[in-house]
Structures are given as C-alpha cells and as structure tokens.
C-alpha positions in Angstrom: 0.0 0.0 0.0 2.9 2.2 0.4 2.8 3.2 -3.5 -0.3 5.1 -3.1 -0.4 8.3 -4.3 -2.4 10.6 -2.3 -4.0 13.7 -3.6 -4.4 17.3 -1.8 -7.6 18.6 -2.2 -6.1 21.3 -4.1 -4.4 19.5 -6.3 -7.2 17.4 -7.3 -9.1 20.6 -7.7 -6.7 21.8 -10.2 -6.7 18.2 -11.9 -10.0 18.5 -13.0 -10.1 20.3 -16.3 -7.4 17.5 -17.0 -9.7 14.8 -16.3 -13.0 16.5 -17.6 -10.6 16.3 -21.0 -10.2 13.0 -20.4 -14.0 11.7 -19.8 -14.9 13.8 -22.7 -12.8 11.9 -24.6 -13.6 8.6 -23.3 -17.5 9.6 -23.1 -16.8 10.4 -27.3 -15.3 6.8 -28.0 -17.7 5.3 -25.8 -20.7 6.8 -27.8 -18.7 6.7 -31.1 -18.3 2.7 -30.5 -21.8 2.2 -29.7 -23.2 3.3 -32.7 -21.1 1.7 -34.8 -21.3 -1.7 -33.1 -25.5 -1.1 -33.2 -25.6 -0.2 -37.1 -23.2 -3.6 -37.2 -25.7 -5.6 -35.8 -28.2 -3.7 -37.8 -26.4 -4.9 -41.4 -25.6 -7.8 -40.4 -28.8 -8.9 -39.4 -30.3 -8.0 -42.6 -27.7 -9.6 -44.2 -28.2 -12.6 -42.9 -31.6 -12.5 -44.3 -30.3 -12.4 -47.5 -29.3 -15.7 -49.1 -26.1 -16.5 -51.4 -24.7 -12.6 -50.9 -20.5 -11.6 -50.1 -19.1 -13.9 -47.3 -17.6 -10.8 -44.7 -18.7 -7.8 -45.8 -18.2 -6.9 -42.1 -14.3 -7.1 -41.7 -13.9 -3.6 -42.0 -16.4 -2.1 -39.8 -15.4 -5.2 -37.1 -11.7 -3.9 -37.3 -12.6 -0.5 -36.7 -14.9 -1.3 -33.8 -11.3 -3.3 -32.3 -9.8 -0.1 -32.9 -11.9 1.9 -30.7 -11.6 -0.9 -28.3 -8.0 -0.1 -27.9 -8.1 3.1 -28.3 -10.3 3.5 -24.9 -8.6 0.4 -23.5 -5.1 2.8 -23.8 -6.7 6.0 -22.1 -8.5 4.4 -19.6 -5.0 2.7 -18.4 -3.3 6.1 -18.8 -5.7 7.4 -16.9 -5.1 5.1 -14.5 -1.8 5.4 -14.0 -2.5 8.9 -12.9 -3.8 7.3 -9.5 -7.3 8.9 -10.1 -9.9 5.9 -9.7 -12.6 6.1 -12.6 -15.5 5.1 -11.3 -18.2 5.3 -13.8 -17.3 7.1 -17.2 -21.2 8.0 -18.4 -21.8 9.8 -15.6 -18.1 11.1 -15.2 -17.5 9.7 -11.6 -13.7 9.9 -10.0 -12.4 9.3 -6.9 -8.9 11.1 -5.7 -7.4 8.8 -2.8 -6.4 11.4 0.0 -5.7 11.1 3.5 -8.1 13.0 5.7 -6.6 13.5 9.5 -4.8 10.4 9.2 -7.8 8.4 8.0 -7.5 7.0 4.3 -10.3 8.6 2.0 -11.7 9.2 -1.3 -12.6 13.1 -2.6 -15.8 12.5 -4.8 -16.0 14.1 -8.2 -19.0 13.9 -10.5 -18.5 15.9 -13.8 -20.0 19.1 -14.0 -19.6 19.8 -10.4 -17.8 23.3 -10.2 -14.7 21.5 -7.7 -14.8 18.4 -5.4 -16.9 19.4 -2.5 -17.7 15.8 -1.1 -15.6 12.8 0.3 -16.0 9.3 1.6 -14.2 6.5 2.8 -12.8 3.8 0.8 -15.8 1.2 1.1 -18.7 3.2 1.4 -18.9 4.7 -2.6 -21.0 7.0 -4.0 -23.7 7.1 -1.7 -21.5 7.4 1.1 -20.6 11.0 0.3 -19.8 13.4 2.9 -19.2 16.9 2.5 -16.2 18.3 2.8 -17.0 21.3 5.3 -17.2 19.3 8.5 
C-alpha cells in the first residue's frame, strides 16, 4: 500500500479540467463505438436475411470497432496510472485517494460539479458521500 499516491484537495481541484478532458474523450469513444457496433448488428442482421450474398462484408467495420476498443482500453490505463480511480465514465465519476486527519479517503467528483466538495471512505462509494466542510 505504500505506493499510493495521495492527492491534496487542491491539487485534485486543479486536476479537474485534465480529467474533464479526459471523460470527454472517453464519453466520445464510448458513444462513437456504440453506434457503430449497433448499425453492425443492424447490417448484419439483414444480411443474414439475404441468401447466397459476399461472405464478410463486415471485416472492415469489425476492425474499426477493435480499434476503438483499444483506443479507450489505452486512455482508460493512462488514466489510471494517474492514481485517479474512474469510477463510472457515463456519468463522469472519479475518486482522488487522500488522507483525511490520518484516516485513508476518497474526494468524490461527479462531472460538472464546479470542484470536489464531497468525500468518503474507501468502502462506502457514492452514496456514502460526505461533505467536505465538517
């Protein structure tokens, strides 16, 4: 446990645009990869409905569908290695481990909160949260 990065709250506070970025970005693939894998499944269902047509006509729109895969796969493990913990990427949930008078804890951020106003400890999640003026 002793290669835990802990997080002021100011320095979380000033991570934020960085990690807004960062959801965007993942939000955009996410959506992006959803579309394309339901207008897949759209073509190839009527595809199949059509007898003694191409054999793959798919392989192209497949591949690109891998290549979002690891395209998020890579900035969800950089964003990892940040120490943030991404909790839920629709709703743009993050935690920022931090100690707290001694007492290991997690500052809450849900996008589109103006800064990280709200904490909890490190099994009680989301609807745990505490604010951070006690």
């Amino acid at each position: 446990m002793s290669d835990n990065k802990w997080f002021s709250l100011e320095e979380a506070n000033g991570l934020l645009p960085f990690v807004d970025q960062e959801l965007r970005k993942m939000q955009d693939l996410k959506r992006e990869f959803e579309e394309k894998y339901m207008e897949l499944r759209h073509l190839k269902n009527e595809h199949a409905e059509k007898p003694g047509t191409e054999k793959d006509p798919f392989f192209v729109m497949e591949a690109a569908l891998e290549f979002l895969q690891i395209e998020a796969r890579g900035l969800i493990q950089n964003f990892q290695k940040t120490g943030i913990e991404l909790k839920d990427i629709d709703t743009g949930l993050v935690d920022f481990p931090a100690l707290i008078d001694g007492q290991e804890v997690l500052l809450c951020w849900k996008q589109g909160e103006d800064q990280i106003r709200y904490y909890h400890g490190k099994h009680d999640g989301f609807a745990g949260r505490r604010p951070l003026t006690d």
